[in-house]
C-alpha positions as CSV (number, residue, x, y, z in Angstrom):
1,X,12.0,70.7,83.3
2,X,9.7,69.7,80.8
3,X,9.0,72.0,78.3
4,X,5.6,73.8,77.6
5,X,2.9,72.7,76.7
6,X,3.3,69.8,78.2
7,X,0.7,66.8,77.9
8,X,0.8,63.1,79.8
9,X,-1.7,60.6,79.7
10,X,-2.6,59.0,83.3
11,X,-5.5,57.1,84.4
12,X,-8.5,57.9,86.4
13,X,-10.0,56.5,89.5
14,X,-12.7,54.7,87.7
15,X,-9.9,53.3,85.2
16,X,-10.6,55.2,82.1
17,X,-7.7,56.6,80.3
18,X,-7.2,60.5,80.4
19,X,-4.9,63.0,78.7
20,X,-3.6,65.9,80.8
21,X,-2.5,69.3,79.1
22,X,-0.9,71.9,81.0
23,X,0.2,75.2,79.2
24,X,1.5,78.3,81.1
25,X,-0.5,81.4,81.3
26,X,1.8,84.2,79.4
27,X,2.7,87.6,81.1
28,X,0.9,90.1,78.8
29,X,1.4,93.9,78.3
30,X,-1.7,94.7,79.6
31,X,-1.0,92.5,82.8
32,X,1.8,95.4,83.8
33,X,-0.9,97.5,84.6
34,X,-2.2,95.0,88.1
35,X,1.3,93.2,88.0
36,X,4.6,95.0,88.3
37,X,6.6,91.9,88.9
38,X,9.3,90.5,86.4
39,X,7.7,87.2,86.0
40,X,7.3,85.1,82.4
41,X,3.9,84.1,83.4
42,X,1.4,84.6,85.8
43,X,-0.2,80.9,86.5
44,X,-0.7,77.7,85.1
45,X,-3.7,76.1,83.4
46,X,-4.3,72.2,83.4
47,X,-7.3,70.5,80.9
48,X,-7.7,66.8,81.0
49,X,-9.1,65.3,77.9
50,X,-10.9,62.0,77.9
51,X,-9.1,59.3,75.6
52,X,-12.0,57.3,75.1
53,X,-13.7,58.2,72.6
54,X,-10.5,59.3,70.4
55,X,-9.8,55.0,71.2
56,X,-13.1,54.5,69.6
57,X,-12.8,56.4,66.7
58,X,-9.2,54.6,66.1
59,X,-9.8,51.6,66.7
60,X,-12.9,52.1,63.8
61,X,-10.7,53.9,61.6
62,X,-8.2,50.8,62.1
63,X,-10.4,48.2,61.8
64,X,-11.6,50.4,57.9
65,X,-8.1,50.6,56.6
66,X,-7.9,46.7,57.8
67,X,-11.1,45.8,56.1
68,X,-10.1,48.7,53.1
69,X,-6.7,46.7,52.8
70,X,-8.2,43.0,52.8
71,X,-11.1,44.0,50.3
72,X,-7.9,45.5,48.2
73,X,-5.7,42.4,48.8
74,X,-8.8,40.4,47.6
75,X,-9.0,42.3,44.6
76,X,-6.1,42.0,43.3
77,X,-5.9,38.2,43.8
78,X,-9.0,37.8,42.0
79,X,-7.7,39.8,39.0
80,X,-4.8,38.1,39.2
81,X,-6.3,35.2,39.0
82,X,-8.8,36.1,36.0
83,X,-5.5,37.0,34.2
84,X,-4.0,34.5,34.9
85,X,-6.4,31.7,34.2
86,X,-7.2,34.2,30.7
87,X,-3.6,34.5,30.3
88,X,-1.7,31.4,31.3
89,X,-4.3,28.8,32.3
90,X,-6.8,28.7,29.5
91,X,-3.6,28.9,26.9
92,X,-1.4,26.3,28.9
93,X,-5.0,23.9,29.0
94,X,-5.2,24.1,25.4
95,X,-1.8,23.2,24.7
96,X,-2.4,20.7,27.6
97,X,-5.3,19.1,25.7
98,X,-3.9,19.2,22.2
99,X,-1.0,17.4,22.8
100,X,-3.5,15.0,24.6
101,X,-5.3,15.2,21.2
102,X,-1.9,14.0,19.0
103,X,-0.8,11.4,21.5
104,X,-4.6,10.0,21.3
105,X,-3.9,10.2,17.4
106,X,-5.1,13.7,15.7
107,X,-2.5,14.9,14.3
108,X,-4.0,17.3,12.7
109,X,-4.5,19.2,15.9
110,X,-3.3,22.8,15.9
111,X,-3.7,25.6,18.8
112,X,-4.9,28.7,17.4
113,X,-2.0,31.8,17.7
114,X,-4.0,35.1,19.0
115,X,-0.8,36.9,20.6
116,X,2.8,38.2,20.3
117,X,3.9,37.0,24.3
118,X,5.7,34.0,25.3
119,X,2.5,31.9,25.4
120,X,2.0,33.0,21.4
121,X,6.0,31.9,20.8
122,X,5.0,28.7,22.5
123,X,1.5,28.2,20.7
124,X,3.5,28.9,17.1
125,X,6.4,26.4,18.4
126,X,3.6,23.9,19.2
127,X,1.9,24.1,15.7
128,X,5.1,23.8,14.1
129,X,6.1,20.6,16.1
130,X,3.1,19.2,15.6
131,X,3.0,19.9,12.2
132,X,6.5,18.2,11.4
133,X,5.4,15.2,13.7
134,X,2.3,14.8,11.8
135,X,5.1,15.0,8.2
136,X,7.2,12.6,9.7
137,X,3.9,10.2,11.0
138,X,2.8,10.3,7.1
139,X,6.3,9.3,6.0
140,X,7.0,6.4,8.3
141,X,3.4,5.4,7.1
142,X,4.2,5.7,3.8
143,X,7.6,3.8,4.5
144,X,5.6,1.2,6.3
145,X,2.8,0.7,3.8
146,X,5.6,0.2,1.3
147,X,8.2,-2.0,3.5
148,X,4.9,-4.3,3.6
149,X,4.3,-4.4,0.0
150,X,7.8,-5.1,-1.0
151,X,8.2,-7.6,1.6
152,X,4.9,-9.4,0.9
153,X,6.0,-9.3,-3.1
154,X,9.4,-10.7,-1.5
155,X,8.0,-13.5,0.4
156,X,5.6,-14.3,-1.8
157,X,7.3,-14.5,-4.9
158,X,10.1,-16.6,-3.2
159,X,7.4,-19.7,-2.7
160,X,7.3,-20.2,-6.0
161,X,10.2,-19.8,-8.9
162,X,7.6,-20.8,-11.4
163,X,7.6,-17.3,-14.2
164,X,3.4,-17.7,-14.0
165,X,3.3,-18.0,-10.4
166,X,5.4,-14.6,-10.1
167,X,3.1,-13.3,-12.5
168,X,-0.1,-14.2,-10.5
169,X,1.8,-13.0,-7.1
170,X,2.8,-10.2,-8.1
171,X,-0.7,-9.2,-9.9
172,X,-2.7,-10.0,-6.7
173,X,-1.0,-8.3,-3.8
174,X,-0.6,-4.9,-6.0
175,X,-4.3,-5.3,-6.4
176,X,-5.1,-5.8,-3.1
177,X,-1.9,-3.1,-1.7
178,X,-2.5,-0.7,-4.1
179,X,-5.3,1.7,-5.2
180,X,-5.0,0.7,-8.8
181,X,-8.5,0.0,-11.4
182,X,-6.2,-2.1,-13.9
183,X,-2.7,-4.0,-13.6
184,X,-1.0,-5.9,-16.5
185,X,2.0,-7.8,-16.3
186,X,3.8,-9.3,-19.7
187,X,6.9,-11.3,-19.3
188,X,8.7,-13.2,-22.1
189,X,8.0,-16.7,-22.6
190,X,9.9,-19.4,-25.1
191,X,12.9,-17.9,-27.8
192,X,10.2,-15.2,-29.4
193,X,6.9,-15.2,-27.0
194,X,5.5,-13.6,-24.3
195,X,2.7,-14.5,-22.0
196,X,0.5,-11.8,-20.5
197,X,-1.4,-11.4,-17.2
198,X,-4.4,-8.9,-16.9
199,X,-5.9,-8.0,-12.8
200,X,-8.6,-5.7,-12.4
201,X,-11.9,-4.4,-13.9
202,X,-14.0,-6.6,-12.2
203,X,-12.0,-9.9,-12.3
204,X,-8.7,-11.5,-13.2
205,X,-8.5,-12.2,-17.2
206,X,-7.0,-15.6,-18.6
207,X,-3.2,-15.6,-19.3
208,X,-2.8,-14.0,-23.0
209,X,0.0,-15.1,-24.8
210,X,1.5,-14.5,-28.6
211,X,4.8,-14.0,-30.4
212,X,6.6,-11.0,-31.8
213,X,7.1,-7.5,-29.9
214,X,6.0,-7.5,-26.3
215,X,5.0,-3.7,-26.8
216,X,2.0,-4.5,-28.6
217,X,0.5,-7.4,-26.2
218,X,-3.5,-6.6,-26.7
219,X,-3.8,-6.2,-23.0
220,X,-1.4,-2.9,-23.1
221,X,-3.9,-1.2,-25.2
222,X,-5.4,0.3,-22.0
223,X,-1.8,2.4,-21.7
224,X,-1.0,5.2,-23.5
225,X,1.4,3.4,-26.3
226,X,3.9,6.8,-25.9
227,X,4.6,5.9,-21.9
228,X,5.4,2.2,-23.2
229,X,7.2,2.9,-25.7
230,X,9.4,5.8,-23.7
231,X,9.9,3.8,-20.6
232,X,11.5,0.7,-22.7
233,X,13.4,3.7,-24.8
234,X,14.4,4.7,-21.5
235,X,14.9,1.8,-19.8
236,X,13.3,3.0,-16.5
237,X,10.1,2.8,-14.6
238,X,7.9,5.8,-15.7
239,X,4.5,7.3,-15.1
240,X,2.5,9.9,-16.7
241,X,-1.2,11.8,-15.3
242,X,-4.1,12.9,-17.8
243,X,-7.7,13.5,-17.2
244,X,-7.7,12.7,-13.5
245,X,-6.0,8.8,-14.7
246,X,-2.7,8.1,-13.5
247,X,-0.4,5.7,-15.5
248,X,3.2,3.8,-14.5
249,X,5.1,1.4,-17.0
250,X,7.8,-0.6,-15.5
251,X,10.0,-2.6,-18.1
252,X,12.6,-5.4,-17.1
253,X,15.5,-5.6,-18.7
254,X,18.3,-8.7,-19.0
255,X,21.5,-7.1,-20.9
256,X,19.7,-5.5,-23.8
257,X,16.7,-7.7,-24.0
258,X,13.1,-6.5,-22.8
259,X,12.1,-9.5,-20.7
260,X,9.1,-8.1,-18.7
261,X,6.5,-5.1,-18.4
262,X,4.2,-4.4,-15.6
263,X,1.9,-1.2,-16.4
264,X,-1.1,-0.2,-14.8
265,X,-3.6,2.7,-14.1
266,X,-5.9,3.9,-11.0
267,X,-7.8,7.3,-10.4
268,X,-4.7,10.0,-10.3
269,X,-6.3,11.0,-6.8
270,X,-6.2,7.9,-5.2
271,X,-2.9,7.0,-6.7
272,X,-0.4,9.3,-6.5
273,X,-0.3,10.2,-2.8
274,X,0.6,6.3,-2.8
275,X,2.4,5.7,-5.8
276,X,5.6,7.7,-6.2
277,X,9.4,7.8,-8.3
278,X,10.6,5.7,-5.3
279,X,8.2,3.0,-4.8
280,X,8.2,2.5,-8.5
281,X,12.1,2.1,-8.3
282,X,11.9,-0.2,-5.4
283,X,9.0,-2.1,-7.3
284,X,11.4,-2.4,-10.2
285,X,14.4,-3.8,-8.3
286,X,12.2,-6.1,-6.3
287,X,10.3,-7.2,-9.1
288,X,13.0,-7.6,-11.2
289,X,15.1,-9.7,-8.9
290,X,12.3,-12.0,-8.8
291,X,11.6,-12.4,-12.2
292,X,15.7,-13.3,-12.7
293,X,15.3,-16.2,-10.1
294,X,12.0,-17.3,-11.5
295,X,13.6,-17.0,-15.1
296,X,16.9,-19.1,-14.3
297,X,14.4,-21.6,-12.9
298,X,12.0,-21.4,-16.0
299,X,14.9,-21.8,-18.2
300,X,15.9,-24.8,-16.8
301,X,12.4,-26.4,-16.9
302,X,11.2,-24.8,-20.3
303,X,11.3,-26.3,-23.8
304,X,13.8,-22.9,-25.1
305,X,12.0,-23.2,-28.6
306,X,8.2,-23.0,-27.9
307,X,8.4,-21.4,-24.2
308,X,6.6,-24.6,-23.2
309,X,7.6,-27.1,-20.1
310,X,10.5,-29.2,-21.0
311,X,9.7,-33.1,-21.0
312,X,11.9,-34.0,-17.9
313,X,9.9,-31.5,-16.2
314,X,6.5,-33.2,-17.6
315,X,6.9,-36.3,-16.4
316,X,8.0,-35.1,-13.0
317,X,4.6,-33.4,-12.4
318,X,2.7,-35.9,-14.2
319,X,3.8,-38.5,-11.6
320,X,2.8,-35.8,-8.9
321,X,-0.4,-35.0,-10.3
322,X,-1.4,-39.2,-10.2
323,X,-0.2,-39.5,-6.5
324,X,-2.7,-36.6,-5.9
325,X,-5.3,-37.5,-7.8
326,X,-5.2,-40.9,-5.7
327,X,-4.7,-39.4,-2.9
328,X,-7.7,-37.2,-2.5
329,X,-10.0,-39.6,-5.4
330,X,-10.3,-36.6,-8.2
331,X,-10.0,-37.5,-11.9
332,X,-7.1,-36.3,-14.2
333,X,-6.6,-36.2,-17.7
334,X,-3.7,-36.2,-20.3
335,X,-3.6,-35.1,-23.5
336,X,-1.2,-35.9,-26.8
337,X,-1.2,-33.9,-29.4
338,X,0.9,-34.2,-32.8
339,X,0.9,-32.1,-35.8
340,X,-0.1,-33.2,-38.8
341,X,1.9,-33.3,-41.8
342,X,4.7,-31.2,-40.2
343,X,7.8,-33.5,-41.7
344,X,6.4,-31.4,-45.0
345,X,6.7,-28.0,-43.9
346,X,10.0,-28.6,-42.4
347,X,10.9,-30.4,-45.9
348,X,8.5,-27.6,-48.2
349,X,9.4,-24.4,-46.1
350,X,12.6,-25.3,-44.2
351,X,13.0,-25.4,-40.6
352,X,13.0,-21.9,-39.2
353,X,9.4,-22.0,-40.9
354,X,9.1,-25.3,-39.1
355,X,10.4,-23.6,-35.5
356,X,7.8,-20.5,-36.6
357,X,4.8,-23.0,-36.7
358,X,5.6,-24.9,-33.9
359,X,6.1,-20.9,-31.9
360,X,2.8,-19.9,-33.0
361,X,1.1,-23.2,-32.3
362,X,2.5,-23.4,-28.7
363,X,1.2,-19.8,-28.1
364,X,-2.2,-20.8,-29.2
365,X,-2.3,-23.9,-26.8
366,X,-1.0,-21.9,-24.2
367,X,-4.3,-19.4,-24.7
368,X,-6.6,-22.2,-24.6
369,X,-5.5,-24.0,-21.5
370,X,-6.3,-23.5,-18.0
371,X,-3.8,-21.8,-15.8
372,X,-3.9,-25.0,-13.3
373,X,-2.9,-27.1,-16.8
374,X,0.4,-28.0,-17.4
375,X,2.0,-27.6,-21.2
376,X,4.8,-29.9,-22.4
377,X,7.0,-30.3,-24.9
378,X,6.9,-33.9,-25.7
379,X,9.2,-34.2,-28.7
380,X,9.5,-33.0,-32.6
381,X,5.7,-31.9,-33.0
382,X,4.4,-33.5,-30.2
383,X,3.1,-32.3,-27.4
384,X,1.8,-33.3,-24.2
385,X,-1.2,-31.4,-21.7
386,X,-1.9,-32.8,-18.1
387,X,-5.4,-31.8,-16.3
388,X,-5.7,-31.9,-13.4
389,X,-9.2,-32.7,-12.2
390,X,-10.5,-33.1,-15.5
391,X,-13.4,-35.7,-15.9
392,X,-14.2,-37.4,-19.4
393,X,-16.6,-34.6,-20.6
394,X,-13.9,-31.9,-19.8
395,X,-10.9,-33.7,-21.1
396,X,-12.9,-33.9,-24.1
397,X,-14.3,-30.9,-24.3
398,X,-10.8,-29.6,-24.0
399,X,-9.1,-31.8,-26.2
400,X,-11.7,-30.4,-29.1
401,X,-11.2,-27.0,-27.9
402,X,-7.7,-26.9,-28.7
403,X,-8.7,-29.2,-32.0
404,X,-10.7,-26.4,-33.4
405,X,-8.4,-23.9,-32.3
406,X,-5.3,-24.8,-34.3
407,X,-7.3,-25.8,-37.0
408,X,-9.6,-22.2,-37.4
409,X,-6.5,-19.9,-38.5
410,X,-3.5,-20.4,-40.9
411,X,0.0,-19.7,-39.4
412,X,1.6,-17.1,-41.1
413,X,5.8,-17.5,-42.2
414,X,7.7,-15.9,-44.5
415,X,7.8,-12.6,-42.7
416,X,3.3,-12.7,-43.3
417,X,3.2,-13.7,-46.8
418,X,2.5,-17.2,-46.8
419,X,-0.1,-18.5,-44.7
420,X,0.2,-22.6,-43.2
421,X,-3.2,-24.9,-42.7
422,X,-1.9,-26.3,-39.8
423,X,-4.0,-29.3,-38.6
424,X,-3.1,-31.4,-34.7
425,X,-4.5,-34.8,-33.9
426,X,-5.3,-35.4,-30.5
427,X,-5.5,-38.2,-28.1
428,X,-6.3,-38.6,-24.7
429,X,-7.1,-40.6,-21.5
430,X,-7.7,-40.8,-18.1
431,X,-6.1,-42.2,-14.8
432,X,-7.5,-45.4,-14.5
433,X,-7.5,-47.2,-10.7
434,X,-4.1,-48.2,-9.5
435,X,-2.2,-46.7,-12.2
436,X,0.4,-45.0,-10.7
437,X,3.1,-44.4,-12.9
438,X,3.3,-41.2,-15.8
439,X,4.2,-44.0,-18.4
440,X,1.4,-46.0,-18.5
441,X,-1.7,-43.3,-18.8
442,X,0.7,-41.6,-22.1
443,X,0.6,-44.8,-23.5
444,X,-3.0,-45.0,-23.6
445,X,-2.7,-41.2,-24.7
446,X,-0.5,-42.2,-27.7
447,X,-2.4,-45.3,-28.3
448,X,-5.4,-42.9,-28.6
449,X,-3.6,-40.1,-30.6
450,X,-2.3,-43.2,-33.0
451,X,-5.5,-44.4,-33.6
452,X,-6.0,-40.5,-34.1
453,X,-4.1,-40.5,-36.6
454,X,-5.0,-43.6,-38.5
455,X,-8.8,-42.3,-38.6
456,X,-8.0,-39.7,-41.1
457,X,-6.1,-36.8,-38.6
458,X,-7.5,-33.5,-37.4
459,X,-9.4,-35.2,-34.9
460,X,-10.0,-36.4,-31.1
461,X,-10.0,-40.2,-30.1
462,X,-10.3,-40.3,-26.0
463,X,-9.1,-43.6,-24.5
464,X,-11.8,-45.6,-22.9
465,X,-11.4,-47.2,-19.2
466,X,-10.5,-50.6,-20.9
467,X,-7.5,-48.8,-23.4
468,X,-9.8,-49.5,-26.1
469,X,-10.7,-46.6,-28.4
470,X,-14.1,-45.2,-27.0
471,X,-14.5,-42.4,-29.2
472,X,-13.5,-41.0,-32.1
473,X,-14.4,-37.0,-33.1
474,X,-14.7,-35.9,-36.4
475,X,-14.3,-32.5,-36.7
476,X,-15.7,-32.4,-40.6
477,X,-13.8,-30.5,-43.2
478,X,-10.3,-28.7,-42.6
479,X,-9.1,-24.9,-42.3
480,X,-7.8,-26.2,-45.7
């Protein structure tokens, strides 16, 4: 028996859905008064209830938590994805797009650090990657830029073992490699000489040569004297910054002789992010081991006394410079020279003033020539000068050059004190057609500086085309 109230839900005749309630009808005290009987209740009451508009007003309130619950659902996925594009996306695109940047290139690309989460750990782990990348890009650059420059001085250097060659080499590709206004590079040349080479300030200078202390060549005055003198104290590459200028000095040294220095200055900003203690060391080693092989070389080619091209070697390039000049039809000249009167300073002064003269004349031809001319030491006194492509106005020319030259200055010996009128004659010719052998166009030379010499010395005679004596160049009075 079902207990009361009791509801079910059954269905109409038309269909529609209805709730039935039935509920007793309690005996009450007052119903004693009609009812005697024992009863619990008197009757029964049934109420049916229409479920159809309760359905409605479900199935609405359904479908508004449904549409409450979507509108919620699409809420939150839109803040989610607000914070997530704010808060992963836009930070994961701008790491995205600078590593973009630094493969493209940029190193200098940093991500800016505005928070403390994971994403700011990875932003500050970023920058710091790409700041060490960037380090070790401007290293390897560095190490390339350098690798080239010592390779390139390598290479270069090892086509030719010639000392002025090296010189030259070495001059141009620093000045082409290297952010550097001025570059000079002395080397020692003959028993007490040195020959100089000056690159920069608007053009390469002439090679400066001269005896004595390599310290003071004239082209060093540019360098602060205290870094030359401290680096060859030292024995070590050095460098030294004042009043934005930046300065190196590199010496070379063979056992305890100074046979080289290469010094040089720039603008200390452009410099010395380029220039530092390594490359200089590397540029000293590199450098030096190419001046050793092109010394050996030079000292088996060079006359040891006047640092001038030894005769053997003379002829050898002589005969090369006559097959060329055929070959390609240009003109080239030679040159004798003797000294006159030297027998008496040997005999007046003695022989070391003798080797002083002949020093200090070789230096001075050796400042006069052209650095395509070639300088020999013929013999004694005598010396021989091949030109290449020089015509008969330019061999003479030349040959009165050097005439005037010798003869403007004494030559000092005797420690300064006692100064030498030193006088040369010269003679000269040029390559006639089909001669083509060294001996023949210096004996026309010697023929010429004979005839020099029997017109009264301190003069030019040039060979003409028939060996004859074609002119004769008197230079007037004497340095005497």
């Amino acid at each position: 028996m079902r207990p009361f109230p009791s509801a079910t839900e059954f269905r109409a005749a038309d269909g529609s859905r209805l709730l039935r309630v039935i509920s007793p009808i309690p005996k009450q005290p007052a119903c004693v008064s009609c009812h005697s009987q024992p009863e619990a209740f008197r009757g029964m009451i049934a109420i049916d209830f229409d479920l159809a508009p309760a359905e409605r007003a479900a199935a609405q309130r359904n479908w508004l938590m449904l549409a409450i619950a979507a509108a919620s659902v699409l809420a939150m996925l839109s803040l989610v994805v607000l914070l997530l594009r704010y808060l992963v996306h836009k930070p994961l695109r701008a790491l995205a797009e600078a590593a973009s940047a630094i493969t493209g290139g940029d190193m200098g690309t940093r991500i800016p650090v505005r928070r403390s989460d994971e994403l700011g750990l990875l932003a500050r782990s970023f920058n710091q990657m790409a700041a060490e990348i960037e380090e070790q890009m401007e290293e390897m650059k560095h190490s390339n830029s350098e690798l080239g420059l010592l390779y390139a001085i390598m290479v270069e250097a090892s086509r030719s073992l010639h000392m002025t060659d090296v010189q030259s080499i070495v001059l141009m590709i620093l000045r082409d490699r290297l952010p550097l206004s001025m570059q000079v590079f002395c080397v020692e040349s003959g028993k007490e000489g040195w020959c100089c080479s000056v690159a920069g300030l608007g053009g390469d200078e002439p090679h400066i040569c001269g005896t004595g202390s390599m310290e003071e060549c004239p082209a060093l005055a540019r360098i602060p004297q205290t870094l030359v003198v401290e680096a060859c104290a030292q024995r070590k590459e050095m460098q030294y910054s004042i009043e934005g200028q930046w300065y190196f000095v590199i010496p070379f040294f063979e056992g305890e002789r100074l046979t080289g220095l290469l010094a040089g200055y720039g603008f200390a900003a452009e410099a010395l992010p380029v220039l530092d203690d390594k490359l200089l060391r590397n540029l000293s080693a590199h450098i030096g081991l190419a001046l050793e092989n092109a010394r050996h070389y030079t000292d088996a080619i060079t006359d040891g006394l006047t640092g001038l091209r030894a005769k053997s070697y003379g002829f050898a390039r002589l005969n090369e410079a006559i097959h060329y000049a055929e070959r390609h039809a240009v003109p080239l000249g030679v040159l004798m020279l003797d000294l006159d009167h030297f027998k008496a300073v040997n005999d007046n002064y003695g022989h070391q003033a003798g080797d002083r003269v002949l020093r200090e004349i070789s230096a001075r031809l050796l400042n006069r020539a052209r650095k395509s001319d070639i300088l020999v030491r013929y013999g004694g006194e005598e010396f021989m000068i091949i030109l290449p492509d020089a015509d008969a106005v330019k061999l003479a020319e030349a040959a009165e050059a050097i005439r005037a030259c010798i003869a403007a200055s004494p030559v000092m010996i005797d420690q300064g004190n006692t100064p030498l009128n030193i006088t040369v004659s010269v003679g000269g010719a040029l390559l006639r057609g089909g001669e083509n052998r060294a001996e023949d166009i210096i004996g026309r030379a010697d023929e010429a500086l004979y005839r020099a010499k029997e017109l009264g010395r301190n003069r030019v005679v040039i060979a003409g085309d028939e060996g004859a004596v074609s002119r004769a160049a008197d230079p007037g009075k004497t340095a005497d």
